[in-house]
N, CA and C of each residue as an Amber inpcrd file, in Angstrom:
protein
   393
 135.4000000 137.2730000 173.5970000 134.4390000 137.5900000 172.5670000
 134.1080000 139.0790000 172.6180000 133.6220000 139.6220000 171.3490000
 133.2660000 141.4980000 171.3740000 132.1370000 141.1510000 171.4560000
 131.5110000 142.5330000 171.4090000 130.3510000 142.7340000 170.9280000
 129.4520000 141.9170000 169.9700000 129.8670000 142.1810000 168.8420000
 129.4530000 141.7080000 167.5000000 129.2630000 140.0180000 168.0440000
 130.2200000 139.2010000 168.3900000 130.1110000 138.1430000 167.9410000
 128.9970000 137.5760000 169.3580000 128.8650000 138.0270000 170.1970000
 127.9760000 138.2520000 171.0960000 126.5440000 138.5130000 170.7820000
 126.2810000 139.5080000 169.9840000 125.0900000 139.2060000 169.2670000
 124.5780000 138.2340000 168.3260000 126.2080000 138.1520000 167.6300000
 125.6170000 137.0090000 166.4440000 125.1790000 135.9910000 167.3560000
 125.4050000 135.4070000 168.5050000 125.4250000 134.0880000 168.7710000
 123.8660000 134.0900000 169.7080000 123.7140000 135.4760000 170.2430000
 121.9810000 135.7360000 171.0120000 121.3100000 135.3480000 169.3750000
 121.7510000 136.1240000 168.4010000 120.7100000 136.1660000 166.8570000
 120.5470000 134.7200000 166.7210000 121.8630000 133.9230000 166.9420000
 121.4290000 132.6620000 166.3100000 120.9560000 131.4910000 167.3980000
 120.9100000 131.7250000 168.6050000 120.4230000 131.1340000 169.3410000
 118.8150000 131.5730000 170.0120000 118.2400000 132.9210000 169.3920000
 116.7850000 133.0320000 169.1430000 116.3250000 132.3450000 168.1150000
 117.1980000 132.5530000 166.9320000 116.4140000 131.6620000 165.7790000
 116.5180000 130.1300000 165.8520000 117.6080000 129.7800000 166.1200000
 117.1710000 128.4850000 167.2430000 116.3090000 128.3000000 168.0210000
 115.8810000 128.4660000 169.0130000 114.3780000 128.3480000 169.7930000
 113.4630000 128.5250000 169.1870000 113.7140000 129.5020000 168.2840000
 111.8860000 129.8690000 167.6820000 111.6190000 128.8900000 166.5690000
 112.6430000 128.5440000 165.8130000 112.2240000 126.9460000 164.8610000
 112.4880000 125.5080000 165.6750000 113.0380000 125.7060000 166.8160000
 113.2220000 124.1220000 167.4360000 111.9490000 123.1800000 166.8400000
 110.9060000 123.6920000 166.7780000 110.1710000 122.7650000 166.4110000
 109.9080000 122.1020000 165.1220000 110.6760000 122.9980000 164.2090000
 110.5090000 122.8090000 162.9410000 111.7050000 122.7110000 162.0930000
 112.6940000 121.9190000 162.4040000 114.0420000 121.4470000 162.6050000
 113.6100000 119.9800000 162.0060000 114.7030000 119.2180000 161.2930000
 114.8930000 117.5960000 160.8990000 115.3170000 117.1160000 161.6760000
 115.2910000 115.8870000 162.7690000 115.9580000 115.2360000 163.6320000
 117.3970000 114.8970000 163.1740000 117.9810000 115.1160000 161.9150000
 119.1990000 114.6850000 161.4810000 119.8300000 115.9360000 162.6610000
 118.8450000 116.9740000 162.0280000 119.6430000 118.5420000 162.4220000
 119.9350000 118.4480000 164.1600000 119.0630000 118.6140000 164.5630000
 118.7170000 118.3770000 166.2440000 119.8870000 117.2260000 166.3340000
 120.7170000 116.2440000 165.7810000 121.3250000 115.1600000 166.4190000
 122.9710000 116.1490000 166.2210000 122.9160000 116.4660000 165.0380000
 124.0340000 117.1620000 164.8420000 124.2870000 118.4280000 165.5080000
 123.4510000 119.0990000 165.8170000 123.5090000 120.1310000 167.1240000
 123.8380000 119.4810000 168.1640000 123.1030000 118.6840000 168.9080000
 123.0490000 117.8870000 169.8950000 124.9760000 117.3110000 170.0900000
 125.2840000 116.8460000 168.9720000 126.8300000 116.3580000 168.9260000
 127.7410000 117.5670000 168.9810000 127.5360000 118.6300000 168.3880000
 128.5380000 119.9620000 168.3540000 128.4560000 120.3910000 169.4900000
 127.1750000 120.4130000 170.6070000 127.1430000 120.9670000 171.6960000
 127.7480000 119.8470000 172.6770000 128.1150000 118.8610000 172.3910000
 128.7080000 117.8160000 173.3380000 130.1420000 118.2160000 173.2930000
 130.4070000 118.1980000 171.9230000 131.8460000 118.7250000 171.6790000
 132.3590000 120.1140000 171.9770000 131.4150000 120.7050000 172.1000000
 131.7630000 122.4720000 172.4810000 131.8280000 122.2740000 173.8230000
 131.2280000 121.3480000 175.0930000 131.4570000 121.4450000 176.8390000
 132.3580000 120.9150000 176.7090000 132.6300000 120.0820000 176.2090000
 133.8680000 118.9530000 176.4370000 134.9930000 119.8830000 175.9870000
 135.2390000 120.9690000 175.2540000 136.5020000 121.6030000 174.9920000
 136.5850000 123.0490000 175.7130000 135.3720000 122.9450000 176.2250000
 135.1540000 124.3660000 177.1910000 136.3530000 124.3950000 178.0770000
 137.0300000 125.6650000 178.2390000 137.7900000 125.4830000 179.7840000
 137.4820000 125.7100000 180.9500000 137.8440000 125.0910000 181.7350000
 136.9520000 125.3040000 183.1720000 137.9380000 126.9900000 183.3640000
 136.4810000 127.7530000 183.8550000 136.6170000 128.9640000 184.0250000
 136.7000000 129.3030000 185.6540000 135.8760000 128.0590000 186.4670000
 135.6110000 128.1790000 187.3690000 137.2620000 128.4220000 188.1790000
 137.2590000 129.1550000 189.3760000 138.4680000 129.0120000 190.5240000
 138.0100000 128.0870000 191.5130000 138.7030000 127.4450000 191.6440000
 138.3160000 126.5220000 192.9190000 138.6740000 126.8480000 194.2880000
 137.3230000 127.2980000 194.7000000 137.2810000 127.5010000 196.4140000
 137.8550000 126.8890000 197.4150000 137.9570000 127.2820000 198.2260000
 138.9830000 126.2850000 199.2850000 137.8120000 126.5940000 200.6320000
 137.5870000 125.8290000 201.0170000 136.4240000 126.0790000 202.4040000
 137.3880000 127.1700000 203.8060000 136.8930000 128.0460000 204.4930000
 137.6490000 128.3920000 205.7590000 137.6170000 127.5440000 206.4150000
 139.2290000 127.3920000 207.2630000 139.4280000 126.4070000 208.3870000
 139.3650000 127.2150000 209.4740000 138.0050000 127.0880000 210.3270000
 138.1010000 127.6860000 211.3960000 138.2220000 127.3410000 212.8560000
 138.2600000 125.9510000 212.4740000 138.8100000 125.2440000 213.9760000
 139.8710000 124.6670000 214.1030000 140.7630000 125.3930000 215.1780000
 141.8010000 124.9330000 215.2160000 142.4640000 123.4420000 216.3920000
 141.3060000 123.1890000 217.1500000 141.3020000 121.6190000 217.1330000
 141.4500000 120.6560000 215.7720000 142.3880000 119.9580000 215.9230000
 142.8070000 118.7580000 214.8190000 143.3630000 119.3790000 213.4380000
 143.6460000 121.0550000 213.5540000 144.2560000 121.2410000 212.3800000
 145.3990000 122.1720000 212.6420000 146.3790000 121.3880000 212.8240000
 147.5740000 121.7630000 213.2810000 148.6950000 122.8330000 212.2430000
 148.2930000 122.3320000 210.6430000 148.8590000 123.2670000 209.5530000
 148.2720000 124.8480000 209.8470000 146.6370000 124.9340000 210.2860000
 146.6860000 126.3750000 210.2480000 147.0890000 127.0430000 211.4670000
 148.1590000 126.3880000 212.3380000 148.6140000 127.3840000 213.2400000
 149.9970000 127.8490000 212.5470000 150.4520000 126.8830000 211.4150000
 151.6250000 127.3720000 211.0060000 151.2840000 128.2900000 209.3290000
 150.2340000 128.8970000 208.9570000 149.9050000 129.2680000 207.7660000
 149.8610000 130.7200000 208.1480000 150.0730000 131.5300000 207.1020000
 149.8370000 133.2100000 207.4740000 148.4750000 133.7130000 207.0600000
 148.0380000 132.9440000 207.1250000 146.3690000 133.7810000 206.4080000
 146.2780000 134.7220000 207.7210000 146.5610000 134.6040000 209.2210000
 146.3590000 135.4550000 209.9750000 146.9590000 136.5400000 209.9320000
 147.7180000 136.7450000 208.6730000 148.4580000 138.2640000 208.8490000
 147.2960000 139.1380000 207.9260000 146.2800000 138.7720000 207.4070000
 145.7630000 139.4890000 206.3870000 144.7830000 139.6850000 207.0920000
 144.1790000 139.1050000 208.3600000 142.9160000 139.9210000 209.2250000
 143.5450000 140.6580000 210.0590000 145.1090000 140.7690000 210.5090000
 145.5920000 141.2800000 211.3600000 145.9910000 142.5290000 210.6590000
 145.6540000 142.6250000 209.3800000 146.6570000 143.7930000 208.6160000
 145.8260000 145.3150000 208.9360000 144.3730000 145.2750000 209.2480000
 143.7120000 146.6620000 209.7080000 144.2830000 146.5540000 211.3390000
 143.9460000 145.7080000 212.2020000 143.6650000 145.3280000 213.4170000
 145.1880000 145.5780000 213.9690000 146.0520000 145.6310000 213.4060000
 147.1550000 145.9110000 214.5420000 147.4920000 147.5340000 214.0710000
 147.4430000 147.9460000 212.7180000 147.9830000 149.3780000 212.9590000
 147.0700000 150.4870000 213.6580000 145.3580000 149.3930000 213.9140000
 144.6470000 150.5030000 214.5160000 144.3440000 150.5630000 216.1880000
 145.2960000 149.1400000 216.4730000 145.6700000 148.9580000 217.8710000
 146.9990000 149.7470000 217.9730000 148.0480000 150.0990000 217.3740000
 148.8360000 151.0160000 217.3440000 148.7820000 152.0930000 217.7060000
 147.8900000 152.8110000 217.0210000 147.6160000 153.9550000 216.9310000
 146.5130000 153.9810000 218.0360000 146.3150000 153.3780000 218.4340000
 145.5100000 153.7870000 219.5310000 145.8410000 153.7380000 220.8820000
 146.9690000 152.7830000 220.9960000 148.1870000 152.2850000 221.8050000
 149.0100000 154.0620000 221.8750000 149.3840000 154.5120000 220.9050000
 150.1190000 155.8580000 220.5480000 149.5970000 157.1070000 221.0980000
 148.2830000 157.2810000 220.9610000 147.4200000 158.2040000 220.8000000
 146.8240000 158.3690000 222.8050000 147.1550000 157.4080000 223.3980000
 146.9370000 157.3140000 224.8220000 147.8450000 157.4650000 225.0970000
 149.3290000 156.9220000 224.7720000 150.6200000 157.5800000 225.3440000
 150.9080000 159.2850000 225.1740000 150.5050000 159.3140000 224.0220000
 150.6000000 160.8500000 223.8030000 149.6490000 161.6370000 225.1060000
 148.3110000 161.2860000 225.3490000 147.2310000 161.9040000 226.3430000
 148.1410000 161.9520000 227.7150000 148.5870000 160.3870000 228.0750000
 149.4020000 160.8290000 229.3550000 150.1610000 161.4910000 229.9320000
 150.8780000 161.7650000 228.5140000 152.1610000 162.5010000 228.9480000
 152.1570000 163.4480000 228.7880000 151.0190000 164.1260000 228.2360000
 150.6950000 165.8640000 228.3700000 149.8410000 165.4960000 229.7610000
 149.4300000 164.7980000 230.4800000 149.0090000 165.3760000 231.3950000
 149.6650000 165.3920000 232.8120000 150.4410000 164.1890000 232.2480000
 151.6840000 164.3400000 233.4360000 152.5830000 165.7520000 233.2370000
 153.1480000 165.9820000 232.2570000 153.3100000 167.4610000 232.0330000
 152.9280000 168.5940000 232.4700000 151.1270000 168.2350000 232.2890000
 150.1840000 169.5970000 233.1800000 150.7300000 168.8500000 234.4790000
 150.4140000 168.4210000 234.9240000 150.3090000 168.0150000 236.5100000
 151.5960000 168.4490000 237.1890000 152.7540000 168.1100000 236.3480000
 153.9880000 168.1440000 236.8320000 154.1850000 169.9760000 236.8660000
 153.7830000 170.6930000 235.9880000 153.6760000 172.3130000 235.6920000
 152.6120000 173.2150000 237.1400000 151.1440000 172.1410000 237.3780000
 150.7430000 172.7910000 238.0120000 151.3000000 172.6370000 239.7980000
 152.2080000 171.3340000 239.8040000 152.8780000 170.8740000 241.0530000
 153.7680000 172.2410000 241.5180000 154.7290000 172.5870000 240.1450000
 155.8590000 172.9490000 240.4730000 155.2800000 174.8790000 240.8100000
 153.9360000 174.7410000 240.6680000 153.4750000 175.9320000 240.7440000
 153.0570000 176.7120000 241.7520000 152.0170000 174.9130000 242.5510000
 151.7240000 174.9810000 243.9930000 153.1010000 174.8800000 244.3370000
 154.0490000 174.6250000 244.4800000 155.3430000 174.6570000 245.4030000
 155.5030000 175.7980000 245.5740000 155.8390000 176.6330000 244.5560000
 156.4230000 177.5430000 244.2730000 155.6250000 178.6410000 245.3200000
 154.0050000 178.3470000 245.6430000 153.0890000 179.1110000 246.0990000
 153.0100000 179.0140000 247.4880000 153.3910000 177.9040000 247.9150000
 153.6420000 177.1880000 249.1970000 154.8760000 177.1850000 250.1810000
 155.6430000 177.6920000 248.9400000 156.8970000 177.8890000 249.6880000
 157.3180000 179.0580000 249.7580000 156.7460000 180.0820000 249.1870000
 156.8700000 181.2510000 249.3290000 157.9020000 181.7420000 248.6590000
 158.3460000 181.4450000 247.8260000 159.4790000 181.8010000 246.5580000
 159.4990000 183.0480000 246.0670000 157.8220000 183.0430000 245.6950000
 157.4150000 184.4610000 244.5500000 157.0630000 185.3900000 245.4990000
 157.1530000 186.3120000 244.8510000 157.6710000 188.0050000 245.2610000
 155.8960000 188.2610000 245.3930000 155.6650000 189.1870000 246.7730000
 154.8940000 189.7840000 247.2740000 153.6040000 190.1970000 245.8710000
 154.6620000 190.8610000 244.8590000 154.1560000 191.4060000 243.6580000
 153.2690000 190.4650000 242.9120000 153.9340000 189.0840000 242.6790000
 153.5200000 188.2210000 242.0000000 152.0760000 187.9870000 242.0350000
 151.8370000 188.2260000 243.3950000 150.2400000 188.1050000 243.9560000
 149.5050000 189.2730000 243.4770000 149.6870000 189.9970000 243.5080000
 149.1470000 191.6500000 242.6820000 148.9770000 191.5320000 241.1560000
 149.6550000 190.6260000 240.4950000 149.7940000 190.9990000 239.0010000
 148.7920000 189.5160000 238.3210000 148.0070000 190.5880000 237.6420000
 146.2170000 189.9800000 237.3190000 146.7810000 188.6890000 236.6050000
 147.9690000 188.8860000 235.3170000 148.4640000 187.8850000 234.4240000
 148.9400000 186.6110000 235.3010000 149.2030000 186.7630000 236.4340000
 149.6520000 185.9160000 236.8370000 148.6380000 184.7650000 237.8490000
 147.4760000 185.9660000 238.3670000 146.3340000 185.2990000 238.6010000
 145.7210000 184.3870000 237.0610000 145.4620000 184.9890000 236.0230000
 144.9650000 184.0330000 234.8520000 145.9420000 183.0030000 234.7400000
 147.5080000 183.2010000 235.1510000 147.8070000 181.9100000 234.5160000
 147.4050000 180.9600000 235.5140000 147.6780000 181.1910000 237.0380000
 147.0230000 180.1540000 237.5760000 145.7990000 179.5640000 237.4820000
 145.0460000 180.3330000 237.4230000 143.4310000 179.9310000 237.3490000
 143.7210000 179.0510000 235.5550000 144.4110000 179.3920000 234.5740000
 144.6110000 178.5760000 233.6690000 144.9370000 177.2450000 233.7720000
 145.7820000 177.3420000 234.6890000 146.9170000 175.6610000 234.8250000
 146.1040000 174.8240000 236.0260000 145.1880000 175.0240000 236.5530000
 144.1600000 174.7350000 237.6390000 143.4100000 174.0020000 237.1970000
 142.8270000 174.1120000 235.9200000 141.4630000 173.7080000 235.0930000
 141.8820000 173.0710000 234.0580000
């Protein structure tokens, strides 16, 4: 329905109420019959609900149904990514660790040149890879 015919039918269903009382009972029976006949050809508009099955004692179909992929559809790519996002953390720090190891060796074993100890850049990088 538009507009228009939307009003016509508020227009004619105020002026209906406001004379109900002053109406012929012929009239009122013959309304009364058109409005029987207008539900009765109505279409059901309604969708029909289906209740959640949330116990899975005695209902053996919803272990085999996918409705669980549609709560799982946020819930696993943000277990993913979070799964991802900790692998990534480790392995830069095994990285540092493995960088500042090969550094103490290097310091411990006496590798680097007398100089190395003199030169300030090389004090910042340690004091960098330390912290």
């Amino acid at each position: 329905m538009n507009t228009d015919d939307l009003n016509f039918a508020y227009k004619v269903r105020h002026a209906l109420n406001d004379n109900l009382d002053h109406l012929p009972p012929s009239t009122t029976d013959r309304l009364a019959a058109a409005r029987k006949l207008a539900v009765s050809r109505k279409k059901a508009n309604a969708i029909p609900l289906r209740a959640a099955q949330r116990a899975i004692a005695g209902n053996a179909s919803s272990l085999f149904s996918f409705e669980w992929l549609g709560r799982m559809g946020v819930a696993v790519p943000l277990m993913v990514m979070v799964v991802g996002l900790t692998g990534i953390y480790q392995y830069q720090e095994e990285q540092r660790i493995a960088e500042v190891a090969e550094l103490d060796a290097g310091v411990l074993s006496d590798e680097l040149p007398l100089t190395a100890y003199l030169d300030q850049g090389f004090n910042a990088y340690v004091d960098e890879r330390a912290q």
